[in-house]
One Martini backbone bead per residue (centre of mass of N, CA, C, O) as a GRO file, in nm:
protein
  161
    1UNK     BB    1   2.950   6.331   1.081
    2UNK     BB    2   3.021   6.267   1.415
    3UNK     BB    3   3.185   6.120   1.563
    4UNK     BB    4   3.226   5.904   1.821
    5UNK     BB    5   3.322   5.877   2.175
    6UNK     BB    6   3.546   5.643   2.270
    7UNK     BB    7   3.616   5.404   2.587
    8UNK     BB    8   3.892   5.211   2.718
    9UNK     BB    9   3.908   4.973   2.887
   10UNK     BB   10   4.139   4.717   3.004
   11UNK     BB   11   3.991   4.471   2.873
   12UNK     BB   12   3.989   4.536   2.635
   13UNK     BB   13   4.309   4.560   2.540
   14UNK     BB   14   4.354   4.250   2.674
   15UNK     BB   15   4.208   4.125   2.400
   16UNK     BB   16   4.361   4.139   2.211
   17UNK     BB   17   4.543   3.944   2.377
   18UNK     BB   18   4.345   3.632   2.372
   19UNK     BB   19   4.375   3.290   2.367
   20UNK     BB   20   4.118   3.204   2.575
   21UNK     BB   21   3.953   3.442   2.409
   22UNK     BB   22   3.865   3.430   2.117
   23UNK     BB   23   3.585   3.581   2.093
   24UNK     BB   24   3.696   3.852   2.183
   25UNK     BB   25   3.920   3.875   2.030
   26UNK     BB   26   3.803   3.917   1.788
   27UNK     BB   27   3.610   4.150   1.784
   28UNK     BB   28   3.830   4.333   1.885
   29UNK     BB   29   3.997   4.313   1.617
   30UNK     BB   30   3.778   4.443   1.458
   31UNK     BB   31   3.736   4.719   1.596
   32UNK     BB   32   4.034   4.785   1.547
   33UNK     BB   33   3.984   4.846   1.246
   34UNK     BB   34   3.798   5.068   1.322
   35UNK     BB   35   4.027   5.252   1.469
   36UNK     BB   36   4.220   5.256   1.241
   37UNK     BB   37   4.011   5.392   1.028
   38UNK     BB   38   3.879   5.605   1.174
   39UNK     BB   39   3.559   5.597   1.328
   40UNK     BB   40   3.699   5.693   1.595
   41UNK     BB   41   3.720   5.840   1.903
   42UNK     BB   42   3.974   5.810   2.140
   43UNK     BB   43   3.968   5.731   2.485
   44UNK     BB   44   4.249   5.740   2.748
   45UNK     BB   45   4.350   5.718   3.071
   46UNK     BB   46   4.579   5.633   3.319
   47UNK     BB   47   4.453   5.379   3.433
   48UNK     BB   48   4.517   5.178   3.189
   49UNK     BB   49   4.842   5.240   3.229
   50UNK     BB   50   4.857   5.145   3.530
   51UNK     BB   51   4.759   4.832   3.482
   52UNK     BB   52   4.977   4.778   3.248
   53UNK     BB   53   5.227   4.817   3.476
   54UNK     BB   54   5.128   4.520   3.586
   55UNK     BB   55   5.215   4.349   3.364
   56UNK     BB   56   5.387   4.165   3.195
   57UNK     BB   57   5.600   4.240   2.969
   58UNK     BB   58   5.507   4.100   2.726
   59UNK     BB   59   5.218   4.167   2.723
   60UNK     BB   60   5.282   4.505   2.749
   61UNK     BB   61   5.451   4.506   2.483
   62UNK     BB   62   5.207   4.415   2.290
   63UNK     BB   63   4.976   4.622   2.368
   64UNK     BB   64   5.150   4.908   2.306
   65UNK     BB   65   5.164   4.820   2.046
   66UNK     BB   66   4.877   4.843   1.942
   67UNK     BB   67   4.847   5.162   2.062
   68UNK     BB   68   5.033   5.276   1.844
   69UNK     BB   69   4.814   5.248   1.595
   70UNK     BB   70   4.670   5.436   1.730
   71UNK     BB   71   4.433   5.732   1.803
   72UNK     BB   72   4.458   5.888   2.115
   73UNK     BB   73   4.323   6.032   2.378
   74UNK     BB   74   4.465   6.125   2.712
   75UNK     BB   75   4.355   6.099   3.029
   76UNK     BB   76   4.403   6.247   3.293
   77UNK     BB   77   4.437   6.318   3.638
   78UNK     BB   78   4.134   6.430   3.807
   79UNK     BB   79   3.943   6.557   4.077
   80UNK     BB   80   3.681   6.506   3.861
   81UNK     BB   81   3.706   6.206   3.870
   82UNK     BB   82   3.766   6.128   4.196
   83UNK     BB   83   3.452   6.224   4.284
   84UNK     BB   84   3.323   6.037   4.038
   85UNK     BB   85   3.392   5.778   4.206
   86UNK     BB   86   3.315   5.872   4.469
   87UNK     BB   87   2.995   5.833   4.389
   88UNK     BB   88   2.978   5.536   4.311
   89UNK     BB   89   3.020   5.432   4.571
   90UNK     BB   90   2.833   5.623   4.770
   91UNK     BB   91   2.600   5.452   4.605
   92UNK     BB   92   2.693   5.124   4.528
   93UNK     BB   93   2.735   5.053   4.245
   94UNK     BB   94   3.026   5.036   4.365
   95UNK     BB   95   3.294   4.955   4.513
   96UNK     BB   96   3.602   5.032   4.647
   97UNK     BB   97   3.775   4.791   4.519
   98UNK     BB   98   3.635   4.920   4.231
   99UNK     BB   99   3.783   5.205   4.146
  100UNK     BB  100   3.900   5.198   3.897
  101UNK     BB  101   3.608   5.153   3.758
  102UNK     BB  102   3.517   5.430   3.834
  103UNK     BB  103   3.701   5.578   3.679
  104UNK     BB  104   3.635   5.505   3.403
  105UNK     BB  105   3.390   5.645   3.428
  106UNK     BB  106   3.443   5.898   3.514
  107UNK     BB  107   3.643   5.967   3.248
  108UNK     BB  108   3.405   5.926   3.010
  109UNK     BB  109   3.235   6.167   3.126
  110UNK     BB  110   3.389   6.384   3.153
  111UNK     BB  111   3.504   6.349   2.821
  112UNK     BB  112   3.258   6.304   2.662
  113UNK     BB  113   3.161   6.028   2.631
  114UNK     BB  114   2.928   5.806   2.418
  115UNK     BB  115   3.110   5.538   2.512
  116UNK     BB  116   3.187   5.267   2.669
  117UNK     BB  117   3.411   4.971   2.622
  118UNK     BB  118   3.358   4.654   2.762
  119UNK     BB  119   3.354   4.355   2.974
  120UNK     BB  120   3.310   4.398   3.184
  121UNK     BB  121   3.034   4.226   3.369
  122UNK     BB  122   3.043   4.272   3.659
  123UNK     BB  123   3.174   4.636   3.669
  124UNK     BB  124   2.963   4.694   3.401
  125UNK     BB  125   2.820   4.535   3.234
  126UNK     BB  126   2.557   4.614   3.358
  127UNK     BB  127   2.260   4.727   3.494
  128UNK     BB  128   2.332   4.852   3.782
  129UNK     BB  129   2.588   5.055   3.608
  130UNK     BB  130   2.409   5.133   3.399
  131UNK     BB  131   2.210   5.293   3.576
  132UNK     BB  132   2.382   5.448   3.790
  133UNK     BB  133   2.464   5.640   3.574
  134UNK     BB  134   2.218   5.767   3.513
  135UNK     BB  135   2.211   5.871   3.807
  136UNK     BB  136   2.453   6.058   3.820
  137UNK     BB  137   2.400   6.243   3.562
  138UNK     BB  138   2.130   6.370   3.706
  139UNK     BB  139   2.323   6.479   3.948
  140UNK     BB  140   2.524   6.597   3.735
  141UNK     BB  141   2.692   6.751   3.487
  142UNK     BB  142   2.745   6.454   3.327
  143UNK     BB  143   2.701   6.249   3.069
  144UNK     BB  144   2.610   6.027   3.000
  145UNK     BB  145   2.709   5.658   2.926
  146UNK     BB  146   2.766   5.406   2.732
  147UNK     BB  147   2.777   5.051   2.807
  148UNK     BB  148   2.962   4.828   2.618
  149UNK     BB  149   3.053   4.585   2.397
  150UNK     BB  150   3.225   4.535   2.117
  151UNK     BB  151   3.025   4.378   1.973
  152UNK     BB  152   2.794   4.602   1.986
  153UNK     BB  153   2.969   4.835   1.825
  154UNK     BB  154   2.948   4.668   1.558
  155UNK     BB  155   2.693   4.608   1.417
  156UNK     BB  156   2.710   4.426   1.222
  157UNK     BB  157   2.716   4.388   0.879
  158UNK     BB  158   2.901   4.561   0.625
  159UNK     BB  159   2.770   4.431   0.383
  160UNK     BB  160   2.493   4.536   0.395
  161UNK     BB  161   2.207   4.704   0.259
   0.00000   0.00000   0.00000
C-alpha cells in the first residue's frame, strides 16, 4: 500500500516544544512517532525554514533538532507555487497578509500531497479554507489536498483489533 504523502505546515512543527499548548504538543509527539516509524512520507516548505529563522534561537534550534529525526522532501520555491497562492488570495479564500498560508497550502498541492496537517485553525483547518482548496483544485490542474490537526491523523487507538 502507497503511504500518505503529507505536509506540515510551521504551526506543527511549533508544537513539537510547546509547553503552553499540552494537549497539541502530545498529539504532535504522538504523530512525530509516527513519522519516525515511517508510516508517511514527509514533505517540508521552504515556508517553513524562512518562518523558523524567525524563532528566537534556542526555540529553532530544538526545532531544527527534530527535523533531524525525520527523513523529509524539501520543496524549494517555484513559481507555480506563488501563482496558486496568489489565487488563494485572489479569490478571497485567504488575504494578502496570510500570504505564508496560502503558500503552504500551494507548496502541498503543487507537490502532490494527500493531506496538509496544521493547528492553524484560523486560517487552515476550517471550512472557509478548506472549500476553498477544493475550488481552487476543480479550477486548476492540482489535486485537492485534505486538511487536518495532527490529532485527526492519529486516527485512535493503534492497539485496538
Amino acid at each position: 500500500m502507497r503511504k500518505l504523502k503529507i505536509y506540515f505546515d510551521t504551526s506543527v512543527i511549533g508544537n513539537l516544544d510547546s509547553r503552553d499548548s499540552p494537549d497539541k504538543q502530545t498529539d504532535t509527539l504522538m504523530l512525530w512517532d509516527d513519522i519516525i516509524a515511517g508510516e508517511y512520507d514527509v514533505f517540508l516548505s521552504y515556508v517553513i525554514f524562512d518562518e523558523l529563522a524567525r524563532c528566537p534561537d534556542e526555540k529553532r534550534s530544538i526545532l531544527m533538532d527534530y527535523l533531524a529525526q525525520i527523513e523529509y522532501e524539501r520543496i524549494e520555491s517555484h513559481e507555480d507555487i506563488f501563482a496558486l497562492a496568489d489565487e488563494f488570495v485572489r479569490l478571497g479564500i485567504l488575504k494578502q497578509k496570510n500570504h505564508d498560508d496560502a503558500q503552504h497550502i500551494a507548496a502541498s498541492m503543487v507537490a502532490g500531497c494527500d493531506i496538509l496537517v496544521s493547528w492553524n485553525f484560523k486560517h487552515m483547518v476550517n471550512y472557509k479554507t478548506i472549500d476553498g482548496v477544493r475550488i481552487v483544485s476543480a479550477i486548476t490542474k492540482y489535486r485537492d489536498v485534505s486538511i487536518c490537526t495532527p490529532t485527526m491523523l492519529l486516527g485512535g487507538d493503534k492497539d485496538d483489533s
